[in-house]
Steps between C-alpha positions, in 0.01 A plus 500: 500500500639853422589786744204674358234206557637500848465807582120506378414204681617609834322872461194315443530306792571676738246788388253230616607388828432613804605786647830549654544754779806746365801583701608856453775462782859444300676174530889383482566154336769231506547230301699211434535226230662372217554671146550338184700721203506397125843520424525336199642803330829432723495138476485508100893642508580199719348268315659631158800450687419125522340436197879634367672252710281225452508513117857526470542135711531678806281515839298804631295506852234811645414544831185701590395648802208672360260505829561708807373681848306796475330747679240756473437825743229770452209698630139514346149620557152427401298810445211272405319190551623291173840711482836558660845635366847353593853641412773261640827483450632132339826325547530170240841414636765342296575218212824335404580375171842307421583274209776402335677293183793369348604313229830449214532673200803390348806498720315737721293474837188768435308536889281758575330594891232741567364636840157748507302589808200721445320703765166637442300719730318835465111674607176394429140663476190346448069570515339168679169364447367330787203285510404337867423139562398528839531741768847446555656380185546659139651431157651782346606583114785788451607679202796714519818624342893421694793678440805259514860491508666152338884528584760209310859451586665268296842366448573296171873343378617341193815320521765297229716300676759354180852386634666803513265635748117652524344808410256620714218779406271649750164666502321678783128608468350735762178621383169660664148505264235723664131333385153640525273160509174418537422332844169265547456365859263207598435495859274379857497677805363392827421742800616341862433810661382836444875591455688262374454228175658264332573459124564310237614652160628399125645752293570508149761769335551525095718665332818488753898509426461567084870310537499452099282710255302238379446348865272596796486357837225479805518396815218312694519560890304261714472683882331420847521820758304716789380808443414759819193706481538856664 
């Protein structure tokens, strides 16, 4: 089903529940899960690197480390019955990529070694729909917009080792994109007490770390927190 099907179902739904008494008091959020980046614009150098070793008789190996830690913070409010707005602050964490081949061409031992980490965090704002279930417990649809900061170090070497010795050549990448993405949320919220409740969120972000121009990235963020009610 599309974003925009989505969307149309939930606004019908919950314009016919029941009513759901608004909160106009702020609130402060925290958040913890697990994200989940598409980096396959990173991986593809690795696994040309591979594919070169591999057809020239040679071996080639990746090693991903593409989920991580994260955290959200942020405050919100709901100035009416079916609607809040949150702006939080999101940290993705950090992803390690390393691969590496070698194989003979001629009298000559051809290796190359590669190292990337990528951090990704940045700020978030988004409208939420919210349609009760019960007197305590809601669903809630959001639809927002995240500004995001994707930052890749990389070291990559080449090397011919012949018998008179081996050449060595070196690259270093150190590179920060700045995105503005599209963030849809997906999340149920349970009131313990008239302050405090507990949540459970998935968050989907397109369009992050443009690392090649023909290749975009997302991010899907899968949370549990607290939020405080002032």
């Amino acid at each position: 089903m599309s974003h925009r099907m989505w969307v149309g179902t939930f606004v019908v739904a919950f314009m016919t529940s029941s009513p759901c008494v608004a909160d106009f008091r702020p609130y402060f959020f925290v958040d913890g899960g697990v994200a989940d980046p598409d980096l396959s614009g990173i991986e593809a150098h690795y696994e040309r690197m591979k594919d070169e070793a591999s057809n020239a008789g040679g071996n080639g190996k990746i090693d991903t480390d593409d989920t991580s830690s994260a955290y959200a913070i942020g405050v919100g409010i709901q100035p009416y019955r079916h609607f809040a707005m949150e702006i939080g602050y999101y940290d993705f964490g950090s992803y390690d990529i390393e691969g590496a081949g070698q194989y003979l061409r001629g009298e000559r031992q051809m290796s190359a070694s590669g190292d990337t980490r990528t951090s990704i965090d940045g700020w978030g704002a988004q409208g939420i729909f919210i349609m009760p279930l019960s007197e305590r417990f809601t669903i809630q649809l959001g639809v927002g917009a995240a500004r995001l900061d994707t930052e890749i170090e990389g070291e990559y070497t080449h090397s011919a080792t012949t018998r008179a010795g081996t050449q060595t050549r070196q690259n270093d990448i150190d590179k920060t994109m700045r995105d503005t993405v599209a963030l849809f949320g997906l999340g149920a919220r349970y009131r313990i007490t008239s302050n405090f409740q507990l949540r459970v969120d998935y968050r989907y972000f397109g369009g992050v770390g443009k690392y090649t121009d023909d290749h975009d990235s997302e991010i899907q963020l899968v949370t549990a927190g607290i939020s405080y009610h002032f």
